[in-house]
C-alpha positions in Angstrom: -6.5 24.5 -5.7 -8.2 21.2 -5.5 -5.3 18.0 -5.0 -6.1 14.4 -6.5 -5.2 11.4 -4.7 -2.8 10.6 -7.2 -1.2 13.9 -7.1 -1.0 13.4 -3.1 0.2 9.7 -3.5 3.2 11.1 -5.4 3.7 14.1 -3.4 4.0 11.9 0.0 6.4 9.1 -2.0 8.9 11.9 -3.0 8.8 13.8 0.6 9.2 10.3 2.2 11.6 8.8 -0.4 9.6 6.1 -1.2 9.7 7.6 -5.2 11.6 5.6 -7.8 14.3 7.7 -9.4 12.8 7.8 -12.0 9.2 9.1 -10.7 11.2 11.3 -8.7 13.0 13.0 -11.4 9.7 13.2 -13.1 7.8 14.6 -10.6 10.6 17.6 -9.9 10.5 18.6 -13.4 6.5 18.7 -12.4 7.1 21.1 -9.4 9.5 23.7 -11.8 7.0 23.5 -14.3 3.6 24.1 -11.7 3.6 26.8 -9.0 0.6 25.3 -7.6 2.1 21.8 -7.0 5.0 23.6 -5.6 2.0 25.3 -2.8 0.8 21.9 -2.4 4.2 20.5 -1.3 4.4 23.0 1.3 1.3 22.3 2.5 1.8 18.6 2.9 4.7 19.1 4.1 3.0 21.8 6.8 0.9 18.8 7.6 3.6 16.2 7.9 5.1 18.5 10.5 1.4 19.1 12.8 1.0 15.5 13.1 4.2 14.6 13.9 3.9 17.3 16.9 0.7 16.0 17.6 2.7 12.8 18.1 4.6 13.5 20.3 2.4 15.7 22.5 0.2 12.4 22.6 3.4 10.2 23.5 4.7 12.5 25.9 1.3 12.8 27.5 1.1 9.1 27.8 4.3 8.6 29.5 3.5 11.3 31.8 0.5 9.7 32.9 2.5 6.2 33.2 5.3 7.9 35.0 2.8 9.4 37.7 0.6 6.1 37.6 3.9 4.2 39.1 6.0 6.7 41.0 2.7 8.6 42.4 0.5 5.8 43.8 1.0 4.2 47.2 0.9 0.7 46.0 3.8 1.5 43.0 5.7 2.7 46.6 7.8 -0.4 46.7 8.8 -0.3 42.9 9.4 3.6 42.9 12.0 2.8 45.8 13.7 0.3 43.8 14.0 1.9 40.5 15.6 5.3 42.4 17.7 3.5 44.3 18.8 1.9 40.9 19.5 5.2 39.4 21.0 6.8 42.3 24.1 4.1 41.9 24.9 5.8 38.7 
């Protein structure tokens, strides 16, 4: 099962809606007629998913490290203060 870059191209333009209608409309008459282009959707797909979730494990690592970085250290002390005693008015 070997995927061209057009073939991926397309695949990523329909799962992001970026197709035309018209290519769109093409390319599902494609994926009734081609079991393995079907696979291949899936599996882009699949991939869409992992990076996404590898996203946002990156992102969430990142504000973890920012939120220790400032509520943690002794010199963020001051601003920690001032940003609870911010929230705990709500």
């Amino acid at each position: 099962m070997t995927t061209s870059w057009n073939e991926t191209q397309q695949i990523e333009a329909v799962l992001t809606g970026t197709a035309s209608p018209g290519d769109a409309l093409l390319f599902e008459a494609k994926l009734m007629l081609d079991n393995e282009l079907s696979d291949k959707v899936i599996w882009q797909q699949k991939t869409y998913a992992l990076i996404k979730q590898y996203g946002r494990r990156e992102l969430k690592a990142e504000i973890e490290a920012v939120h220790e970085h400032l509520f943690t250290k002794p010199e963020n002390q001051s601003f920690s203060q001032k940003i609870w005693q911010l929230f705990s008015r709500l």
